[in-house]
C-alpha positions as CSV (number, residue, x, y, z in Angstrom):
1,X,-25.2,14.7,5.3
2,X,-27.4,12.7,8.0
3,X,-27.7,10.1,5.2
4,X,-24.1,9.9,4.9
5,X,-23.6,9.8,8.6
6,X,-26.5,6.7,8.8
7,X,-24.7,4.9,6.2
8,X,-20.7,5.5,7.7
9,X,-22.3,3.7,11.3
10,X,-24.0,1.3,9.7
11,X,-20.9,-0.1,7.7
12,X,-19.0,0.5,10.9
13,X,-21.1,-1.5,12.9
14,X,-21.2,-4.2,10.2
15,X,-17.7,-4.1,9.5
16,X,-17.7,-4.6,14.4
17,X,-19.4,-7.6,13.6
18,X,-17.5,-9.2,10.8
19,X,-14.2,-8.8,12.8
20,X,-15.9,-9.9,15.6
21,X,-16.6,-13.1,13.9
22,X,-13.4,-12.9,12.4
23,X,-11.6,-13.3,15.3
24,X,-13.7,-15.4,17.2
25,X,-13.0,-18.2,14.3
26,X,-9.6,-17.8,14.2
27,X,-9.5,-18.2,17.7
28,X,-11.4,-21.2,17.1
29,X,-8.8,-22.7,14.6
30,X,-6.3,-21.6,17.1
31,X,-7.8,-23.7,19.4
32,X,-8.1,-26.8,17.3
33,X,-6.4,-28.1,14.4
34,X,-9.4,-29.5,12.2
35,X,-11.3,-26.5,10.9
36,X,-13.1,-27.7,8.3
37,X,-13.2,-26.4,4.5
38,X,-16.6,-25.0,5.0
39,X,-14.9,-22.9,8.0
40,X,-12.1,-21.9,6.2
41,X,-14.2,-20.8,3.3
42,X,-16.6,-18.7,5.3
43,X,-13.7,-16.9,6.9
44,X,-11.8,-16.1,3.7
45,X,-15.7,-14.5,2.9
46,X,-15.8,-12.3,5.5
47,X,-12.9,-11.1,4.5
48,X,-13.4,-9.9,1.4
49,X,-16.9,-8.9,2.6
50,X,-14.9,-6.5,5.2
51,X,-12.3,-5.4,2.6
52,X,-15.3,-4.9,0.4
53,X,-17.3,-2.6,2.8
54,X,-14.2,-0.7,4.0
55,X,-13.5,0.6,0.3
56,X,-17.5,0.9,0.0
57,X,-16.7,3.1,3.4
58,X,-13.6,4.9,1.6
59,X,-15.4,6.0,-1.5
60,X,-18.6,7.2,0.2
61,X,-16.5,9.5,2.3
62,X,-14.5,10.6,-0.7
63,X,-17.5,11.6,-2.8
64,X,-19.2,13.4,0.1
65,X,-15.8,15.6,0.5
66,X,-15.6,15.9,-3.6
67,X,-19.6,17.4,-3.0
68,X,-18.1,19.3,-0.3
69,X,-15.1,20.9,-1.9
70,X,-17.5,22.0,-5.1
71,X,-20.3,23.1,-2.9
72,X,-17.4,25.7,-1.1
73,X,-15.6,26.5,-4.5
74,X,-19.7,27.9,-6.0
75,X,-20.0,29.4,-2.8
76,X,-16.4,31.2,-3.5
77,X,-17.1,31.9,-6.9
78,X,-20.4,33.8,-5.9
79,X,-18.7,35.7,-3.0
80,X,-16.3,36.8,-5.7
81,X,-19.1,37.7,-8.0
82,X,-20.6,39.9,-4.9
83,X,-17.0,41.7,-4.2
84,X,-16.7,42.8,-7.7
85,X,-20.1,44.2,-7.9
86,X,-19.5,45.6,-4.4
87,X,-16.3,46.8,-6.1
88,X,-17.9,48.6,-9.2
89,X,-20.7,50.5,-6.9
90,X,-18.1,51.8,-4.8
91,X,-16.5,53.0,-7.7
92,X,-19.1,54.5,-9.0
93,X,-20.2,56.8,-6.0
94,X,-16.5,57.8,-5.8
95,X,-17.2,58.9,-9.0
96,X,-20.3,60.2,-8.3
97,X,-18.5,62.1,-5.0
98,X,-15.8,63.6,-7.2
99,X,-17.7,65.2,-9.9
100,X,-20.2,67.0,-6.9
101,X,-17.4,67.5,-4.9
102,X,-15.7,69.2,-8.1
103,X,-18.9,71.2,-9.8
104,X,-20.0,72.3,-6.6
105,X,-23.8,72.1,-7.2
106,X,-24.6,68.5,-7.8
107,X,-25.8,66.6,-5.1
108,X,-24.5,63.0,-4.9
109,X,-27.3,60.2,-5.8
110,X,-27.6,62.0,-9.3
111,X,-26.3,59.8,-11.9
112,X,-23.7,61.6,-13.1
């Protein structure tokens, strides 16, 4: 989870930066009407860099909740497990309290 957490503020401080840049060259071309090719192209790259690491972003946290959602459903499927078991020993000490109660004699702990 830390390693998750790393990653998500790395990306977001990376993503910071590109539309930092971002907006400081369209400001730029704002600002004058002869942005070169060069300018243009590097713009249109940090765009699809920052597209590029927002969906990086998107899947990352939709994987970690995937891991998290299984990890709760084996933890849910084990505390099931435990009731039933729970379930069948309870059962069985009824029993157990019955069959004393009803012969009179027995003492409850003997397996019956």
């Amino acid at each position: 989870m830390e390693q998750f957490s790393e990653f998500e503020g790395r990306i977001k401080d990376a993503l910071d930066r590109i539309s930092v840049s971002i907006e400081k060259s369209e400001n730029v071309r704002e600002d004058s009407t002869g942005i070169d090719h060069d300018a243009r192209n590097t713009i249109s790259e940090l765009i699809a860099a920052n597209k590029q690491l927002e969906d990086q972003l998107q899947k990352a946290k939709d994987s970690q909740e995937a891991y998290e959602i299984l990890e709760l459903r084996t933890q849910l499927d084990q505390l099931e497990r435990d009731r039933q078991e729970e379930t069948k020993e309870m059962q069985r000490l009824y029993d157990q309290l019955a069959l004393a109660l009803n012969n009179g004699d027995a003492t409850v702990g003997e397996d019956a």
